[in-house]
N, C-alpha and C positions, 0 to 999 in steps of 0.2 A: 408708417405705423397705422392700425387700425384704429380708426375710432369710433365712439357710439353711434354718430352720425350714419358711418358706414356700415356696422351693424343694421340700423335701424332699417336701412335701408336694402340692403337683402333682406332681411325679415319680410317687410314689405312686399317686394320682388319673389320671394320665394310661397307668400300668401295669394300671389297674383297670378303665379305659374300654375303653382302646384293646387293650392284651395284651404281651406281649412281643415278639412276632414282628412284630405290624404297628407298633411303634412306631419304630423304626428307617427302616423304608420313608416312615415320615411326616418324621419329619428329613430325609432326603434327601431329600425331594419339595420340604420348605421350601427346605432350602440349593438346589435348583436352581432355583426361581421364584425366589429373591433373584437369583443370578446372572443370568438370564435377565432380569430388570428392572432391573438394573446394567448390563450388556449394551448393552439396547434407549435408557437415557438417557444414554450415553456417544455411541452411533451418532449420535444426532441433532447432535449437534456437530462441528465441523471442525476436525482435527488444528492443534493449535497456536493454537485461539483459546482466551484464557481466559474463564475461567467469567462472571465480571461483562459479557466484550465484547459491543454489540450486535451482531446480524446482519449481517452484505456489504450485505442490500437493508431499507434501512426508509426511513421518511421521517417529517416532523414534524408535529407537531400542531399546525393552526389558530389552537387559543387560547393555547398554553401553552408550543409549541416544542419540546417533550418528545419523545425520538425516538419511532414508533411501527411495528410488525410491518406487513408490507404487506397482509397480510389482516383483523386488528384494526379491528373498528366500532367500538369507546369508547378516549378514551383514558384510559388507568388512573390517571393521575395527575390531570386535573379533572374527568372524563368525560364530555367531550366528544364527541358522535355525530359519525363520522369515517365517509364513505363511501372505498370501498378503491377503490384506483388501475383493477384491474382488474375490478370489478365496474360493468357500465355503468348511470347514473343513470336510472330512470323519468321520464319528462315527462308533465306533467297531462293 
């Protein structure tokens, strides 16, 4: 577990690397890639769906019935090699 002790002491260590001036600029660089990757996995959902809900478009698996992503070749749950709806099948 962490303690203040060790806290403190990266602080320290991180004042020693880095310096005073540039260590500030580095927190704010982190706190805006967290935002910015907070952000960009909120976007990829649509207002109002919760988090558990599958997709609008998927369809089922072969063997198992388990819904599946429309672009998804295995299914994750037996894995089962699933060609995707729109990708067209090669012939021998």
């Amino acid at each position: 577990m962490i303690g203040s002790q060790d806290l403190l002491i990266a602080l320290v260590l991180g004042l020693f690397l880095f310096g005073a001036k540039k260590l500030p600029e580095l927190a704010r660089g982190l706190g805006e890639s967290l935002k910015e990757f907070k952000k960009g996995t909120e976007s990829d959902k649509e207002p109002g769906t919760p988090v558990g809900a599958p997709s609008p478009v998927s369809r089922a698996c072969p063997s198992c019935q388990a819904s599946l992503e429309v672009d998804w070749r295995h299914c994750p749950r037996c894995g089962t090699t699933v060609v995707p709806d729109h990708t067209p099948t090669a012939r021998p």
